[in-house]
C-alpha positions in Angstrom: 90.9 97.5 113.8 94.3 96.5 111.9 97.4 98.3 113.9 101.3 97.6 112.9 104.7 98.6 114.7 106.6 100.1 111.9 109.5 100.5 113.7 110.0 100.4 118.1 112.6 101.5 120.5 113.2 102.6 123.9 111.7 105.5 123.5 109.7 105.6 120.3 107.2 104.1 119.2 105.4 104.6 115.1 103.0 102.6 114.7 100.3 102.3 111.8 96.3 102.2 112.5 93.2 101.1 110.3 89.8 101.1 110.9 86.5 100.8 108.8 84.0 102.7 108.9 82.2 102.5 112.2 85.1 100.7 114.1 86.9 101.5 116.9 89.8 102.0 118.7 89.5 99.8 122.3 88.8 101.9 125.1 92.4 103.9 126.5 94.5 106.7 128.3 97.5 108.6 126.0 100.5 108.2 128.5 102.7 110.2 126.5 102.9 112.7 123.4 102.4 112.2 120.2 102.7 113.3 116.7 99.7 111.7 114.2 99.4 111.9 110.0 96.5 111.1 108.7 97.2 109.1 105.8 93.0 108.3 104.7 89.9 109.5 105.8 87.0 111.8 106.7 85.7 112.1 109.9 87.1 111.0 114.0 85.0 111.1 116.2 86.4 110.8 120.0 84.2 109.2 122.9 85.1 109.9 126.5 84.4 106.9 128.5 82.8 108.0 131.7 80.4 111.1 129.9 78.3 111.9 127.1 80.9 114.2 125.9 81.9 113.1 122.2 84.5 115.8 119.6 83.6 114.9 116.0 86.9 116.0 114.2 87.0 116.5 110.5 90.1 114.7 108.5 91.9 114.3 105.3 95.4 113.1 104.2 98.4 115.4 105.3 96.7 116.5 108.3 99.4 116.3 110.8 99.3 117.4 114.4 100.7 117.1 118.1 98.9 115.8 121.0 99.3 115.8 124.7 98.9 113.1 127.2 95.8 112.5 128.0 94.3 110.1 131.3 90.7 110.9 130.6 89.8 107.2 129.3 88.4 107.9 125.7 88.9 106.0 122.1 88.5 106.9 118.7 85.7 105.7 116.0 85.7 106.4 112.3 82.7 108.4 111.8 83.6 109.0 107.9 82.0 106.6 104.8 85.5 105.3 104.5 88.7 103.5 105.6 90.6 105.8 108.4 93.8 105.4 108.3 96.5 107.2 111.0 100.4 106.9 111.3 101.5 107.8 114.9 104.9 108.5 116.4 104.5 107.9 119.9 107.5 109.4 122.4 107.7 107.0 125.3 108.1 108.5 128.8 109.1 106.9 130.7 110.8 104.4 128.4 109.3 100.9 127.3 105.9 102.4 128.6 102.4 101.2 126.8 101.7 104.5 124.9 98.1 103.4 125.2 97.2 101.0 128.2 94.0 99.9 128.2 91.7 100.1 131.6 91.3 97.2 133.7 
């Protein structure tokens, strides 16, 4: 996974994520909401931690979309044949928070 801070205040965040096919994103909460683009790609699938439940999700470039926070611990795994590629603006609350803290 290759992930860059395009640009990073107070109380935003945009950052940009890669991963090949197969990889994934460490295991992680969502403490705050956040708007993704998908920039490449086919298929997401998200993995909750602690079940079997999984939500394949299919992508391509220009899908945009809002999410909520979420403290189910979960992480996200290209499932497509090619690179996935995301650009997410993340709205820190409260301010300076980890958007996406990783369990202990």
């Amino acid at each position: 996974m290759r992930r860059e801070t395009i640009t990073e205040r107070s109380d935003l965040l945009i950052r940009r994520m890669v991963l090949d096919p197969g990889e994934a994103m460490p295991w992680h909460t969502d403490t705050c909401h956040r708007f993704s683009v998908v920039v490449r790609g086919e298929r997401l699938r998200i993995e909750y931690r602690h079940s079997d439940e999984s939500v394949e999700v299919p992508v391509h470039p220009g899908l945009a979309d809002w999410d909520a926070p979420d403290d189910r611990v979960h992480r996200g795994v290209n499932a497509g044949s090619g690179v996935y590629e995301e650009i997410v603006t993340f709205y820190l609350d409260p301010e300076g928070s980890d958007p996406q803290p990783e369990p202990a």
